[in-house]
C-alpha positions in Angstrom: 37.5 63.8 72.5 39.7 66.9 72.1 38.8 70.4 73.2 38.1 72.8 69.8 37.9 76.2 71.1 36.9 77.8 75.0 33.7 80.6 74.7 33.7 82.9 78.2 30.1 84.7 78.4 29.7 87.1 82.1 27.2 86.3 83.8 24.9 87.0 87.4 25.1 85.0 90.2 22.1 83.8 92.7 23.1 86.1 95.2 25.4 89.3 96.0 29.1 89.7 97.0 28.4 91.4 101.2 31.4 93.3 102.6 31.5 91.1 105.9 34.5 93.2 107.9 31.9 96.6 106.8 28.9 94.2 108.3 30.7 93.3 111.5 31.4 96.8 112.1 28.6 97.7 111.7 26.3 98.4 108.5 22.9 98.7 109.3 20.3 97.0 106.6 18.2 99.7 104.7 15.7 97.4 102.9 17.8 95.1 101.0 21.0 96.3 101.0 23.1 98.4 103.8 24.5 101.5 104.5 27.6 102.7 105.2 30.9 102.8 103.8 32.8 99.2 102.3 35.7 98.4 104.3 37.1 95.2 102.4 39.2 96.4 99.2 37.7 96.5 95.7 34.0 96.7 96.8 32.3 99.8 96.1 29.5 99.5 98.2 28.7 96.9 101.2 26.6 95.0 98.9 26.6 94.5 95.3 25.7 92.0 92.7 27.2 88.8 92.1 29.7 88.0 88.9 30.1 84.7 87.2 31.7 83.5 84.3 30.5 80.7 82.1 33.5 78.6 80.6 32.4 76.7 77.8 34.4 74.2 76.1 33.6 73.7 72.6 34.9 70.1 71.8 35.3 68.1 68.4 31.8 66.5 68.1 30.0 69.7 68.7 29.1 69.2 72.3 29.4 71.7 75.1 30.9 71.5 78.1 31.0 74.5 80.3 31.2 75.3 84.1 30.8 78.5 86.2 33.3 80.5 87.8 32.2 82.3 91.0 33.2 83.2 94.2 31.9 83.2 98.1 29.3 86.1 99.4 32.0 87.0 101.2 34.8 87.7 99.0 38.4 89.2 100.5 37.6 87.9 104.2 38.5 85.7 106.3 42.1 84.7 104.3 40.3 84.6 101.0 40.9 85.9 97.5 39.8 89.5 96.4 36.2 90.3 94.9 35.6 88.7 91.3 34.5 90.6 88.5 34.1 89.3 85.2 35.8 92.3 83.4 38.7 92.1 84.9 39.0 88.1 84.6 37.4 87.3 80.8 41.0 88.7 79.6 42.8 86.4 82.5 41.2 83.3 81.0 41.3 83.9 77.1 44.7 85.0 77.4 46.6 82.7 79.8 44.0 79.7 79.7 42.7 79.3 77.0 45.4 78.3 74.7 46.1 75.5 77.0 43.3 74.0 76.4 42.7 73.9 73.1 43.5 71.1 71.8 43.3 68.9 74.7 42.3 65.4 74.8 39.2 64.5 77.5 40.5 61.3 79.0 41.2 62.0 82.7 39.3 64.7 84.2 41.7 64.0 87.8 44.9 64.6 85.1 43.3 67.7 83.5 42.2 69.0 87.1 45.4 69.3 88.8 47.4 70.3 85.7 44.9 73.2 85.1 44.6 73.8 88.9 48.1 75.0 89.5 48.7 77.3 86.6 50.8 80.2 87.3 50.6 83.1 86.1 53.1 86.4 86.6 53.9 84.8 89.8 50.7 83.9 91.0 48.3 81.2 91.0 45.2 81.8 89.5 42.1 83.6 91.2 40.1 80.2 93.1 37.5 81.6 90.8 38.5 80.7 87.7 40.3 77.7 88.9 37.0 76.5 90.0 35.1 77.4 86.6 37.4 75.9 84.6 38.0 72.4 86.4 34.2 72.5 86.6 34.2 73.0 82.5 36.6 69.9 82.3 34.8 67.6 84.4 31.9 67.7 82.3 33.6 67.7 79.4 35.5 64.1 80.4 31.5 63.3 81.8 30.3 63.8 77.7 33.5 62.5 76.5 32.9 59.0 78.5 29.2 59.7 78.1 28.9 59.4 81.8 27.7 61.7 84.5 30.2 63.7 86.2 29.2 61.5 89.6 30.4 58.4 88.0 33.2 60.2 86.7 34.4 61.5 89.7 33.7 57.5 91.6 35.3 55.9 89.2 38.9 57.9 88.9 39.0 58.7 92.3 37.8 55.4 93.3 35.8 56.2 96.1 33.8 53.1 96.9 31.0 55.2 97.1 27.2 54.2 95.6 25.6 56.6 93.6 22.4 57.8 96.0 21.4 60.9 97.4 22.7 62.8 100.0 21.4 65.2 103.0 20.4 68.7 101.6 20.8 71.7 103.6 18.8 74.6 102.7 19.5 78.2 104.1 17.1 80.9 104.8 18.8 84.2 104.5 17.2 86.9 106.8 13.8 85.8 106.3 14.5 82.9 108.6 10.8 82.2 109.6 8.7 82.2 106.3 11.8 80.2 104.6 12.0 77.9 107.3 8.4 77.3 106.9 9.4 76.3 102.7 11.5 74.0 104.0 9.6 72.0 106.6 7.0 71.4 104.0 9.6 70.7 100.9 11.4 67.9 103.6 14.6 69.4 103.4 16.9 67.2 105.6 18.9 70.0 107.1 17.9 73.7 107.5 17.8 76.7 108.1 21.2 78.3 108.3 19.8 81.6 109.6 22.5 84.1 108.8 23.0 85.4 112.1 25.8 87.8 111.2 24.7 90.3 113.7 25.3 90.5 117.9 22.3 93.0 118.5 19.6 92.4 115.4 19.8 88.3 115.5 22.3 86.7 118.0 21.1 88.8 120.9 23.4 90.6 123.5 22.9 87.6 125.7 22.1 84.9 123.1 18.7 85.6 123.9 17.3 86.3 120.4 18.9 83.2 118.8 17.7 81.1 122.1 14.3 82.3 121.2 14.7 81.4 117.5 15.6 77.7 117.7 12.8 77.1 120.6 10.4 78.2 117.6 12.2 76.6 114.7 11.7 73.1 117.2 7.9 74.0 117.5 7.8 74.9 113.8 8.5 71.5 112.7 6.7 70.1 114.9 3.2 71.4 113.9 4.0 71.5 110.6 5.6 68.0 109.9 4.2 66.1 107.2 5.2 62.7 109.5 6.6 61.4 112.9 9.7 60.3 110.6 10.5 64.1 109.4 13.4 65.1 111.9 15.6 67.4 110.0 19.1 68.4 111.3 19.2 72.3 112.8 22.4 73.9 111.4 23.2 77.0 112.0 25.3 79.5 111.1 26.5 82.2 113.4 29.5 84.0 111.7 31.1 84.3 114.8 29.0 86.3 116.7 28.3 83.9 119.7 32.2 84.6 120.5 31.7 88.4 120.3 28.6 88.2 122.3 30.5 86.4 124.8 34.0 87.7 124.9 35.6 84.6 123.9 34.9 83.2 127.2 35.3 80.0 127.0 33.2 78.5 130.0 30.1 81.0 128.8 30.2 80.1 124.9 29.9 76.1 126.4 26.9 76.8 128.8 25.2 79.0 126.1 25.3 75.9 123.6 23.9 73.7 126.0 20.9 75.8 126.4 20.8 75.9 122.2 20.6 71.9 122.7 17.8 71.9 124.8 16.1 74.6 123.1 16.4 72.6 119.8 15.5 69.2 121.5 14.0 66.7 119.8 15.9 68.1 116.9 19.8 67.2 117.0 21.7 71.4 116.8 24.9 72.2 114.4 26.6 75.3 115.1 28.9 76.5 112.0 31.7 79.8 112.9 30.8 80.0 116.6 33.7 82.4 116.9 36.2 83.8 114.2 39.2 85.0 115.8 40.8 86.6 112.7 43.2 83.7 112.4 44.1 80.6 111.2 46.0 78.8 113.9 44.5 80.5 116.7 40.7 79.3 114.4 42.0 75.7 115.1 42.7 75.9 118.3 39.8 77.3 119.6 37.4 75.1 117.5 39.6 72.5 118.7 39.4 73.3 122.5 35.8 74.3 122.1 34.7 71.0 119.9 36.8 68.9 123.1 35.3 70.6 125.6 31.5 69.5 124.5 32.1 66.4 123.7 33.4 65.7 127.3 30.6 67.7 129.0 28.5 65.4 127.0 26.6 68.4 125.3 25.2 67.0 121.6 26.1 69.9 119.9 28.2 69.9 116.8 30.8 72.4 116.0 31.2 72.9 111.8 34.3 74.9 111.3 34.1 77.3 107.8 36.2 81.0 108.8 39.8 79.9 108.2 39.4 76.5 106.8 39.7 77.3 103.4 42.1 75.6 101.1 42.9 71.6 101.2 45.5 72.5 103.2 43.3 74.1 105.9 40.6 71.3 105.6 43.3 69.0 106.2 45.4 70.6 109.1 41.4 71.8 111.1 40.6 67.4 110.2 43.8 66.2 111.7 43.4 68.3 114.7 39.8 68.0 115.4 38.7 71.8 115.6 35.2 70.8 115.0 32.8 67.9 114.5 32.0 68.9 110.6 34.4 71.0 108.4 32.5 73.0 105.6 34.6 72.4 102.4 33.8 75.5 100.8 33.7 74.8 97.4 34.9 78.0 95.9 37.5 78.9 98.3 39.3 75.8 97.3 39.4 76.4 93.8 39.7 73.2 91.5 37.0 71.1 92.1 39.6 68.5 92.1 40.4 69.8 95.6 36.9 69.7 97.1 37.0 65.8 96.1 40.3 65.3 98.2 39.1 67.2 100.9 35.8 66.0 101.3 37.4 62.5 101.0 39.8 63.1 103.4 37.3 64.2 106.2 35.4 61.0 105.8 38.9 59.4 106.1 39.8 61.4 109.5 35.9 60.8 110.8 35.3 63.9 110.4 31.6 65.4 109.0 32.5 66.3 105.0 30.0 69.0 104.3 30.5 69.8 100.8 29.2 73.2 100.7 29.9 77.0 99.0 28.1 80.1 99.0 25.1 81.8 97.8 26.4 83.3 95.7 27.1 80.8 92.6 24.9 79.8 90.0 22.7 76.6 89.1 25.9 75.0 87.1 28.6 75.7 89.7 25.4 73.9 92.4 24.7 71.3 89.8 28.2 70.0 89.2 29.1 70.0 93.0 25.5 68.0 93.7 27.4 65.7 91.4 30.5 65.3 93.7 29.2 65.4 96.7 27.3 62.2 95.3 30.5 60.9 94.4 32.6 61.6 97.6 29.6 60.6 100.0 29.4 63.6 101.8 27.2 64.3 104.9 25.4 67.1 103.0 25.3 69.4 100.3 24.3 72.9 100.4 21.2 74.0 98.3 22.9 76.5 96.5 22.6 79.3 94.9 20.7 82.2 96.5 18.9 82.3 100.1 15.2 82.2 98.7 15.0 78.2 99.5 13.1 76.6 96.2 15.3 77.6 94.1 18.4 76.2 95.4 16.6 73.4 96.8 14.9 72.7 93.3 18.5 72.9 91.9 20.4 70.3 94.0 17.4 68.3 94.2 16.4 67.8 91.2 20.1 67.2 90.1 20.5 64.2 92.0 17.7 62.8 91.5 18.8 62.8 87.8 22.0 61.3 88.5 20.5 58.1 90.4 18.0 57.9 87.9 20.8 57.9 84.9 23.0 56.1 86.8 20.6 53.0 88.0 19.3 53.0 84.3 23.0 52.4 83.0 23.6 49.8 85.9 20.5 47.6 84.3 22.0 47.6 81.2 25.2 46.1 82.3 
């Protein structure tokens, strides 16, 4: 099945690209948005709306293939690529792209992936946007080529081993932490609520005293609301770094302050994702590494998920080797070719370590559908419900996505 032409449409994402260095100095909300001045380069305001593109792949028989590029909330921090517009990227991928493709036979989507993947272009690799989009676009095009889904696509060349069945969602709440953490008690969601606590004074607390307070409630929460004894979600959340700020890196302090998370959270098992972010990569490992070692011999049963500075395969794969947390987030835009979020999901399940195959807010229902379809494939931990923070949507999304795969897939496994 060869590719005919490539059709790039802009489009909206599910959420909005946040200045995070402008947030962590600072920015106070004012309803929705914030005010203040951007700090992070090419951002003209501390929030704005989200940019995709749509690649679609027009091939021989007159099917469509198409994936989504996108980038994270928080585009140009924390070592990552500069914001993504679609004007200034449509002419990146007609021009330079395009004409590759064109043309191309759909036989092996891992082939395709890693050619397509490491284009260079005056110089430079390619935006992880678009190199996420378009290895999206070719992985359902091999998918309709093979007449397939893109989860037995992805099994079968990669040969994971791996049974085609669902896997832990995780759903995230945004600011509206309590009302959304009520949707997904009574949707089941297996792991919740992410929290967004980007902020010392309005949600960690000076002392850890507002967070404290948050997951004693969230434990209560599920308990009176729990449709049975056998609901026991995971508690993940995220706090951007701000337990380390709160606590001036101290060490000794950051491990006694998670131990009273664990009991607050209790009969619940606790994640923490980004307990600190100290603004660089080796020194990232090493404290996730010494903090991640430090509970586990203190016997505290709180997980560490790394994310700030473990961004690329390479980063997934040096933070796995050396341990710096319990569950590494493979952010699924940050590591461009989707190609990469299977070898580094597969990787962490090879090192023992939690492969959370997760991404932003900020993408769009095919860039969420097509990684529900790896992380099926890979056997990852959990997915993220993706896009936006408003819970059903996202959760709807991934959910109803999987469920679609089993269903095709245990249909094609009878007729064998």
């Amino acid at each position: 099945m060869k590719i005919v032409d490539v059709v790039c449409s802009p489009g909206r994402t599910g959420f909005y690209f946040d200045d995070q260095r402008a947030i962590k100095k600072g920015a106070a909300h004012d309803g929705f948005t914030y005010v203040g001045e951007p700090v992070t380069e090419g951002f003209k305001a501390v929030r704005q709306a989200g940019e995709s593109i749509s690649v679609m792949l027009i091939l021989e028989d007159g099917q469509v293939a198409y994936g989504d590029c996108a980038a994270v909330q928080y585009s140009g921090a924390g070592g990552r690529d500069p914001l993504f517009l679609a004007s200034d990227f449509i002419p990146v991928i007609e021009k330079e792209i395009a004409p590759k493709l064109v043309g191309r036979e759909l036989e092996s989507f891992r082939e395709l992936a890693e050619e397509f993947d490491k284009i260079v272009v005056n110089g430079k690799r390619l935006h992880t946007a678009i190199r996420y989009g378009i290895t999206q676009a070719l992985l359902d095009g091999v998918a309709k080529a093979k007449k397939l889904t893109m989860a037995e696509v992805v099994r079968d060349e990669y040969e994971t081993g791996v049974e085609i069945k669902r896997v832990p969602i995780f759903t995230q709440s945004g600011d509206d932490r309590y009302d959304n953490s009520d949707k997904m008690i009574i949707k089941g969601a297996d792991v919740m609520p992410h929290a967004l606590i980007n902020h010392v004074t309005e949600k960690l607390g000076e002392n850890g005293e507002k967070l404290l307070h948050y997951v004693k409630w969230l434990s209560d929460r599920v308990l009176k609301l729990r449709y049975s004894e056998n609901y026991n979600p995971v508690f993940h959340i995220d706090v951007y770094g701000t337990i380390g700020v709160a606590f001036n890196y101290d060490m000794d302090a950051m491990v006694e302050y998670l131990k009273t998370l664990e009991e607050a959270a209790k009969p619940f098992h606790l994640r923490i994702e980004g307990p600190m972010d100290v603004e660089d990569r080796q020194k990232q490992m090493e404290a996730l590494k010494h903090l991640t070692a430090r509970l586990d011999k203190e016997g505290i049963n709180v997980e560490i998920v790394a994310d700030e500075w473990c961004n690329t395969y390479d980063d997934v794969v040096f933070f796995a080797d050396n341990k710096a947390g319990h569950m590494l987030q493979v952010k699924t835009p940050d590591l461009g070719g989707v190609n990469n979020t299977i070898e580094a999901l597969l990787y962490c399940k090879k090192m023992g370590v939690g492969a959370y195959c997760g991404g932003t807010c900020n993408e769009t229902n095919r860039s969420a559908e097509i990684c529900t379809n790896i992380a099926m494939a890979c056997g990852a931990a959990q997915v993220l419900a993706k896009p936006g923070m408003g819970v059903d949507e996202g959760f709807m999304i991934v959910n109803n996505e999987m469920n679609r795969v089993i269903a095709l897939a245990n249909r094609r496994n009878k007729c064998k």
